[in-house]
C-alpha positions in Angstrom: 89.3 -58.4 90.7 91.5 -58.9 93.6 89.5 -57.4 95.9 86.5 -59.8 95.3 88.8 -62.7 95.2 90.4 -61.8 98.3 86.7 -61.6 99.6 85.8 -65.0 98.7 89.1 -66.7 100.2 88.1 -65.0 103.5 84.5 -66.1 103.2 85.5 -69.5 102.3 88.1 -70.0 105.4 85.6 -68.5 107.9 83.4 -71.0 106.7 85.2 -73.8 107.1 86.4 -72.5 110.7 83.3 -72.5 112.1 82.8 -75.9 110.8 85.7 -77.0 112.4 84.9 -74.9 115.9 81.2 -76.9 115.3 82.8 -80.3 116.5 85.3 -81.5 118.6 86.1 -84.0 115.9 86.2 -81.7 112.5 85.0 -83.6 110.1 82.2 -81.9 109.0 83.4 -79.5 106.1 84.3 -82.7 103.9 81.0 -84.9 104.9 80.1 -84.0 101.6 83.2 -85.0 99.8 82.9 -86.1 96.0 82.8 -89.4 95.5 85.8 -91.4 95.2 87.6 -88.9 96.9 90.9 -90.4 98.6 92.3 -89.0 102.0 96.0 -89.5 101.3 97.5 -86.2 100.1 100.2 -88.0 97.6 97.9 -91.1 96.2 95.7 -88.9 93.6 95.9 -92.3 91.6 92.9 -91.5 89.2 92.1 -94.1 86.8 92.7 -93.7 83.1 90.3 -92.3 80.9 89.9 -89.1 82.6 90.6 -85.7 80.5 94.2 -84.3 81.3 92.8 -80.8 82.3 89.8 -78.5 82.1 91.4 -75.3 81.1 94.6 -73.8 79.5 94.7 -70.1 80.3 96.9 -67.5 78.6 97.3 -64.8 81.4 99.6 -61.5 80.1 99.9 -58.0 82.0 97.8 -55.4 80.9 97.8 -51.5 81.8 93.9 -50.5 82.7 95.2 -47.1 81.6 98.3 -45.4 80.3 101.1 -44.7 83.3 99.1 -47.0 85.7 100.6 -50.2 87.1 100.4 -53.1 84.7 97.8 -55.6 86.0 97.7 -59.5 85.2 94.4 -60.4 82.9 93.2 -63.6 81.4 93.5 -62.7 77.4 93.2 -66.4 75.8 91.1 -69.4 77.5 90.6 -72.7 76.2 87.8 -74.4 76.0 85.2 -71.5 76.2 82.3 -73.3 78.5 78.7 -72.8 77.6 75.2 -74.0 78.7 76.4 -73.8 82.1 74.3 -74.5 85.1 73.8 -70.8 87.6 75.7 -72.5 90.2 78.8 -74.0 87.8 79.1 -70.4 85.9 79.4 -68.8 89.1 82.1 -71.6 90.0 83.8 -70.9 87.2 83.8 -67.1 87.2 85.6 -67.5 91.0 88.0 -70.1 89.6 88.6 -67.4 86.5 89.2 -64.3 88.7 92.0 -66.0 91.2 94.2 -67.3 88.4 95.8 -64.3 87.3 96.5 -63.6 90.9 98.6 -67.1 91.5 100.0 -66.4 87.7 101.5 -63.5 89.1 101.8 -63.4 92.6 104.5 -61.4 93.1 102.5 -58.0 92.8 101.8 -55.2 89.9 105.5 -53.8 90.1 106.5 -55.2 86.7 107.9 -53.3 83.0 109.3 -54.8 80.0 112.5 -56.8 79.5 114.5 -58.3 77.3 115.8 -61.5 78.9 113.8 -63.8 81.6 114.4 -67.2 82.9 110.9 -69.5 82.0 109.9 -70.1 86.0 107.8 -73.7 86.2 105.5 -73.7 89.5 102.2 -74.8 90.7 99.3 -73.5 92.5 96.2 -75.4 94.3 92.5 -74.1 94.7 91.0 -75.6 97.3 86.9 -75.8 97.7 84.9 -75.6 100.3 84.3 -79.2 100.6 87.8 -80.2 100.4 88.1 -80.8 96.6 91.3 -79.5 94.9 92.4 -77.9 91.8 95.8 -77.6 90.3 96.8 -74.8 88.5 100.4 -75.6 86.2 102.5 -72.3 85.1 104.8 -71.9 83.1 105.8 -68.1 83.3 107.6 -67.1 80.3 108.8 -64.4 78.0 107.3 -64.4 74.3 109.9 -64.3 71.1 110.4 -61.1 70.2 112.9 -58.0 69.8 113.3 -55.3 72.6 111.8 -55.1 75.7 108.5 -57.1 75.9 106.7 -58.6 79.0 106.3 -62.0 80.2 103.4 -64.2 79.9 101.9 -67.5 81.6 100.4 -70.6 80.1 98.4 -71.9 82.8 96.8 -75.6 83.0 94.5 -75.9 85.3 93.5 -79.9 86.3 91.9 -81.7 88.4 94.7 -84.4 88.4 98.1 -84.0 91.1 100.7 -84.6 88.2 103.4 -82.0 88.5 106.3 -84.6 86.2 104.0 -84.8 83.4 102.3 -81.7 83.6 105.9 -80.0 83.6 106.8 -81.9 80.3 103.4 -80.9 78.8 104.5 -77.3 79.6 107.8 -77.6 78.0 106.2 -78.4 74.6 103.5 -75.4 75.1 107.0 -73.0 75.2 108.3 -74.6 72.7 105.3 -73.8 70.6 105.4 -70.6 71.6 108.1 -69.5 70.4 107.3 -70.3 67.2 104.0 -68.9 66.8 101.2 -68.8 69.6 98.4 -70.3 66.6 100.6 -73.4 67.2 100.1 -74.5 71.1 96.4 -74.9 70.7 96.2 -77.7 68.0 98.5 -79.6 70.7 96.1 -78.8 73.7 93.1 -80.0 71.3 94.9 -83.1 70.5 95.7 -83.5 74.4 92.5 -82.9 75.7 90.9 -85.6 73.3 93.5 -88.7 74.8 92.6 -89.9 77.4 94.7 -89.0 81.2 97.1 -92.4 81.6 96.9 -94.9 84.3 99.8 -95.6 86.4 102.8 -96.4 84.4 101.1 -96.6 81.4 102.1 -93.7 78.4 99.3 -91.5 76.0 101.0 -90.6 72.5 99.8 -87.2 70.6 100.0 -85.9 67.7 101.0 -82.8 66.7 101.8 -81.0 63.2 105.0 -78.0 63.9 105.8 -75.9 61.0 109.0 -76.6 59.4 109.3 -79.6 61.6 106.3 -81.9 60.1 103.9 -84.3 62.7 106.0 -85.2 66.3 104.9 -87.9 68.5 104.8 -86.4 72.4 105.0 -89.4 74.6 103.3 -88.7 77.9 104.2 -91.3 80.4 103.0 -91.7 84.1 105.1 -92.7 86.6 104.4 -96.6 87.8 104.3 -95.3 91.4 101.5 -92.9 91.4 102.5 -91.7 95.0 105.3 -89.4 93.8 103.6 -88.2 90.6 103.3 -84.6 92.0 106.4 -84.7 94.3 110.4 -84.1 94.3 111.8 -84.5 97.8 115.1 -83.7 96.5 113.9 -80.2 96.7 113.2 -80.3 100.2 116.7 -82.2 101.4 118.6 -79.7 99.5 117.5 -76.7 101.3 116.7 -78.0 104.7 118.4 -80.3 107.4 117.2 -83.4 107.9 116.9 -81.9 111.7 114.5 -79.3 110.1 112.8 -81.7 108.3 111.7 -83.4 111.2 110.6 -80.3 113.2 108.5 -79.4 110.0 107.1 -82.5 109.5 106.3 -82.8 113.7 104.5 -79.3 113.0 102.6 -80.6 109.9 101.7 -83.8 111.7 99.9 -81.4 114.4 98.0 -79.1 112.2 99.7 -76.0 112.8 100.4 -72.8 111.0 103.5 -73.2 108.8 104.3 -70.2 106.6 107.4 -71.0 103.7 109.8 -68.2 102.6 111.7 -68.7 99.0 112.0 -66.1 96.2 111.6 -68.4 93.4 108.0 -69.3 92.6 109.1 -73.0 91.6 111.1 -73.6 95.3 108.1 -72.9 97.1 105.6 -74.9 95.3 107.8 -77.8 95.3 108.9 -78.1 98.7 105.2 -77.2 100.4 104.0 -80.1 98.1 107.2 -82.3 99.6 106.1 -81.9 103.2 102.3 -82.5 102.6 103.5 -85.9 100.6 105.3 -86.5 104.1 102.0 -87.0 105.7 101.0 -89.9 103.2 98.5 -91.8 104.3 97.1 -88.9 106.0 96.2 -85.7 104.0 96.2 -81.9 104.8 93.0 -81.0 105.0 93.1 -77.4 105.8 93.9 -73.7 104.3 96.9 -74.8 101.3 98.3 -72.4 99.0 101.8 -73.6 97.8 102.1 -70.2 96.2 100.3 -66.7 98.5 99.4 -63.9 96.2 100.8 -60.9 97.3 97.2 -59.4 97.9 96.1 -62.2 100.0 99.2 -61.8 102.8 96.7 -60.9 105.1 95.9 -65.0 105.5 98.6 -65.6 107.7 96.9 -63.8 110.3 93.9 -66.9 110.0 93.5 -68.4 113.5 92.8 -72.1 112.0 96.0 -74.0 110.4 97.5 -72.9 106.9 100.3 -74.0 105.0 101.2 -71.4 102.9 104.3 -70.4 100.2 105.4 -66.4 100.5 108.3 -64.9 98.2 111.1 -64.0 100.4 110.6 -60.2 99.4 107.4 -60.1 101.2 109.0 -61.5 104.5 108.6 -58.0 106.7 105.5 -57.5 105.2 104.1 -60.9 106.8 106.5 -60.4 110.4 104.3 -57.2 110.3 101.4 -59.1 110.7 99.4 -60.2 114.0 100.8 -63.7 114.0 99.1 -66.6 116.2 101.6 -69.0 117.2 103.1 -70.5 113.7 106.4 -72.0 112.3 108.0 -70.3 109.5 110.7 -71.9 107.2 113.4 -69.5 105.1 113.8 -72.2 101.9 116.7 -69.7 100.7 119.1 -69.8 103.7 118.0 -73.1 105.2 116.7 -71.6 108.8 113.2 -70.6 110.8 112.6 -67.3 111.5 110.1 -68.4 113.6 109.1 -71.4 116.1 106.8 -72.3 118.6 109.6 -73.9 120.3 108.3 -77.7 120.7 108.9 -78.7 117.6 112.0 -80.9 118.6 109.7 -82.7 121.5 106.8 -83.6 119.7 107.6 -86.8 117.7 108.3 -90.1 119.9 112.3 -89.7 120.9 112.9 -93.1 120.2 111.3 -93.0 116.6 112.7 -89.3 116.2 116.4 -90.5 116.4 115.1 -93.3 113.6 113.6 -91.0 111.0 117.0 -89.0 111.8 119.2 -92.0 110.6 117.7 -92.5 108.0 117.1 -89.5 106.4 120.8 -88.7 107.4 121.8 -91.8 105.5 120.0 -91.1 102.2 121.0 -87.5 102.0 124.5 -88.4 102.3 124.1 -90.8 99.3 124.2 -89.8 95.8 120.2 -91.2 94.3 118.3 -90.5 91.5 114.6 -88.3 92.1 112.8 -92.0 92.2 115.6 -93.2 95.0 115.0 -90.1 96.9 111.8 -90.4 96.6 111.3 -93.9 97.4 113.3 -94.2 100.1 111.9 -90.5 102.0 108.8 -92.0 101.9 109.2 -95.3 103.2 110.8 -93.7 106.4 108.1 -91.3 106.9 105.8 -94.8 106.3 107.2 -96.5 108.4 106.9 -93.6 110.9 102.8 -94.0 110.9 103.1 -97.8 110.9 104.6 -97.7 114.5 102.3 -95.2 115.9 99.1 -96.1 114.5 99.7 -99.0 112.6 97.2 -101.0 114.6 94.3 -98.7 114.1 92.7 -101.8 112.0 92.6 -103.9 115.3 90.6 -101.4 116.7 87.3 -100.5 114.4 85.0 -102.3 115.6 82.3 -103.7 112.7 78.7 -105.1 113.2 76.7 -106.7 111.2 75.4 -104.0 108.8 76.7 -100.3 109.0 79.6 -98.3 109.6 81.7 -99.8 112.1 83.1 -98.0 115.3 87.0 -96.7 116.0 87.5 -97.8 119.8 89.9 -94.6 120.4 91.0 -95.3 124.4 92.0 -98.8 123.5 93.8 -97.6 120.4 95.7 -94.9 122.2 96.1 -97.7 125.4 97.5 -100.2 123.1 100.7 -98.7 122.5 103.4 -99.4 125.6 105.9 -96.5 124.9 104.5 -93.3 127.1 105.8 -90.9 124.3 104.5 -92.3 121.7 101.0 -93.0 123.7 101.3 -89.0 124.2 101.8 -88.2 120.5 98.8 -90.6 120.0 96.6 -88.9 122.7 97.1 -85.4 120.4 97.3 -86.8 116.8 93.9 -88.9 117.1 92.1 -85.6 117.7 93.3 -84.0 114.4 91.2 -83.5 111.1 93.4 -85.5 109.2 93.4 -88.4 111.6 89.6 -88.2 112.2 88.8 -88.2 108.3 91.1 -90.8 107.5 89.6 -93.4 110.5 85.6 -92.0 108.8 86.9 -94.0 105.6 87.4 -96.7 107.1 84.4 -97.2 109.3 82.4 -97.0 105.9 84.2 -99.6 105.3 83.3 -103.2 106.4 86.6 -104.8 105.2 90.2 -103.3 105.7 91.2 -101.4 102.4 93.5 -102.8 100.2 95.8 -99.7 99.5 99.6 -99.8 100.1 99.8 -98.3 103.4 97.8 -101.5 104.7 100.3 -103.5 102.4 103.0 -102.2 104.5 101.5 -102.5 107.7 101.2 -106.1 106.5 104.6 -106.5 105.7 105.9 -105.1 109.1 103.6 -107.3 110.5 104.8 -110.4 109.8 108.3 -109.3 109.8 107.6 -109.0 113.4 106.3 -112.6 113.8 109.0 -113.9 112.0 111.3 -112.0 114.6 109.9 -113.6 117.5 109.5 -117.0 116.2 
C-alpha cells in the first residue's frame, strides 16, 4: 500500500515539474483549475449549502501476520460510494490508500498501551491540478481495560475549516467512548445539514444513550480568512526574526522542511505560514504532515513545504538536499539556511513587519486578536509592494486584459523593493494570482482590494 502510494506522489510531482520547467511563467499545471477555485491560500470562503465532508474514515493498526509489525488499515468508512465513474473509483482508491499513511505517519513501530493523549492534526492532499483535500484526525485510544492500541477518526473535506472541524472531532471522541454504533448517527445527521456560511451556525441533532437528544451548535467564524489558522502557534515557537526569514523564504518559493514531534505542532504552524502569503497562495508540493515512507520527498528539486516529526531529523539530513530552509518547531532554531533569508524582504518594510509583530507578541490577545492583527501586517506587506498591480492590467474591449510587468516593477521608487519585485513577479503564485485578474474585466471586489483601497486614500488624505 505504501509502496504504490509512494509511487503515485512521485509520479504526480514529476508531473507537475515538468509543467513548471515547460514555461518560464508556470502556470500551466492549474489552467485547468475547478471552477470557482480561489488563489488565496487562507480565503476557502465556500458558500453555504455545501456538504461538511465526503468521508469519515476509521483507520486502526492491524498485524498482516502474527509477530510482524502492526500496519495502519482503513477498517470502517462512511459513506460507501457506488456507481462510480472508471476515472472517480480510481480517484478514490488513491485517495483511500494514502490515508492510513498520514493517520499514522510516524511509522509501523507501535504495541499496545494503556494511556495516550488524543493528538488533533491535519493533513492536505493535493491534486494534480491544484485542487486540495483536507484530511481531519483525531488520533485516539478506544475505552477499554489493559493495553489496547490507538485508533483515528479521520474526516476527510473539501472545505479549509480546522476550528470547526476540531469541535466536530471532539464530539466523534466523545461518542466513542461510549460505544463506536454511536458516532455514525451524528456523521449522518451532519452530513445531511448543510456546511455554514461565514458567521452563520448549523444545529444537529443527535440522540446519546443515557443522555437523551443534544443540540451540537456548529458555528463559522465571521472572518472566513482565519477559519483554518492559529498564528498563536507559530509566535509561540518562533521569533518574530524567524518568522520573517520564513515568511521571505515562502514568499520565494523555496524548499522549507518543518521539524516538531507532535503531529498537531506541525500541521498548525505550516498552515500559519501559508496563511502568511494571503492573497497569494502556495501553489506547489504541501504536506503539513510527511509520512515517514515518503522522506524521500525532500530530495524533490521543485519547492515543497513539508512537516517531519523531529525523530526523523537524521534520517532527512541524510538525504541529498538541494538548497532548502529547515525550521526545528521544538527548540525554536534552523538547522538549516540558504543564508539570504535576512536580505530578501525590502529593509525598510523588513524593520516594519519587525515592529509590529514585536509589538503584538509582547501583548497578551485572544486567537482572533492574534490572528487579526498577524495578518493585517503581512497585508499590509503586499499592499506596498504590489499594491498597484491594478494600475497596471491593461483591458480592451472584449477579452482578457494584459499585466504590463516592466512598468509594474518600474513603478515602484525604492531599489529594494523594485529588486524583491523583479524576483516575486516571476513566481507561480504571483503569475496565477495576476491570470485571475486578467479574466477579469473589472477589479475584484475581495478584501485584499478593500484594503488596498483603504491605504489608498489614507494616502491622499495624507498629502492633502
Amino acid at each position: 500500500m505504501a509502496q504504490q502510494f509512494t509511487s503515485f506522489l512521485r509520479s504526480s510531482i514529476r508531473r507537475r515539474s515538468s509543467t513548471k520547467e515547460a514555461s518560464q511563467v508556470p502556470v500551466k499545471e492549474n489552467s485547468a483549475r475547478p471552477e470557482g477555485r480561489r488563489t488565496d491560500v487562507t480565503a476557502l470562503s465556500y458558500s453555504g449549502g455545501h456538504l461538511f465532508f465526503e468521508y469519515l474514515i476509521v483507520v486502526s493498526l492491524r498485524r498482516q501476520k502474527p509477530g510482524a509489525a502492526y500496519e495502519p488499515q482503513i477498517t470502517y468508512q462512511f459513506p460507501k460510494r457506488e456507481n462510480l465513474l472508471r476515472g472517480q473509483k480510481e480517484e478514490e482508491e488513491t485517495l483511500l490508500k494514502a490515508i492510513p499513511l498520514f493517520c499514522f505517519p510516524d511509522g509501523n513501530n507501535w504495541s499496545p498501551l494503556t494511556e495516550y493523549t488524543s493528538e488533533t492534526f491535519s493533513f492536505v492532499l493535493t491534486n494534480i491540478d491544484g485542487s486540495r483535500k483536507f484530511g481531519y484526525c483525531r488520533r485516539l485510544l478506544p475505552a477499554g481495560q489493559g493495553p489496547r492500541l490507538p485508533e483515528v477518526y479521520c474526516i476527510i473535506s473539501c472545505l479549509g475549516c480546522f476550528g470547526l472541524f476540531s469541535k466536530i472531532l471532539d464530539e466523534v471522541e466523545k461518542r466513542r467512548q461510549i460505544a463506536v454504533a454511536v458516532i455514525y448517527p451524528f456523521m449522518q445527521g451532519l452530513r445531511e445539514a448543510p456546511f455554514p456560511a461565514p458567521g452563520k451556525t448549523v444545529r444537529i441533532k443527535s440522540f446519546i444513550p443515557d443522555s437523551g437528544t443534544e443540540i451540537i451548535e456548529l458555528t463559522r467564524p465571521l472572518d472566513s480568512r482565519f477559519e483554518h489558522v492559529d498564528f498563536r502557534s507559530l509566535v509561540r515557537r518562533l521569533s518574530p526574526e524567524q518568522i520573517l526569514w520564513l515568511f521571505a523564504s515562502a514568499v520565494l518559493e523555496r524548499r522549507i522542511i518543518f521539524l516538531a514531534e507532535e503531529l498537531s505542532v506541525l500541521s498548525q504552524c505550516i498552515h500559519a505560514v501559508a496563511a502568511l502569503l494571503y492573497p497569494f497562495r502556495w501553489e506547489h508540493t504541501y504536506i503539513p504532515v510527511l509520512p515517514r515512507v515518503l522522506i524521500d520527498t525532500v530530495c524533490c528539486p521543485t519547492p515543497f513545504m513539508v512537516g517531519v516529526q523531529k525523530r526523523f531529523e537524521e534520517e532527512v539530513l541524510d538525504r541529498p538536499l538541494e538548497e532548502v530552509l529547515i525550521v526545528d518547531l521544538c527548540d525554536g532554531h534552523f538547522v538549516r539556511q540558504v543564508g539570504d533569508e535576512g536580505t530578501i524582504l525590502p529593509q525598510k518594510l523588513q524593520v516594519g513587519l519587525l515592529s509590529l509583530l514585536n509589538q503584538h507578541i509582547k501583548e497578551s490577545q485572544s486567537a482572533e486578536q492574534v490572528n487579526t492583527s498577524i495578518s493585517e501586517a503581512f497585508i499590509q506587506f503586499f499592499i506596498q509592494t504590489v499594491g498597484h498591480y491594478p494600475s497596471h492590467l491593461k483591458h480592451g474591449r472584449s477579452g482578457p486584459g494584459a499585466f504590463q510587468e516592466r512598468a509594474f516593477c518600474k513603478a515602484i521608487h525604492s531599489k529594494t523593493t523594485r529588486k524583491f519585485l523583479k524576483t516575486f513577479v516571476k513566481t507561480q503564485m504571483f503569475s496565477l494570482f495576476i491570470q485571475e485578474a486578467e479574466k477579469s474585466s473589472t477589479t475584484q471586489a475581495g478584501y485584499f482590494q478593500q484594503k488596498i483601497a483603504e491605504y489608498q486614500e489614507k494616502k491622499k488624505r495624507e498629502k492633502s
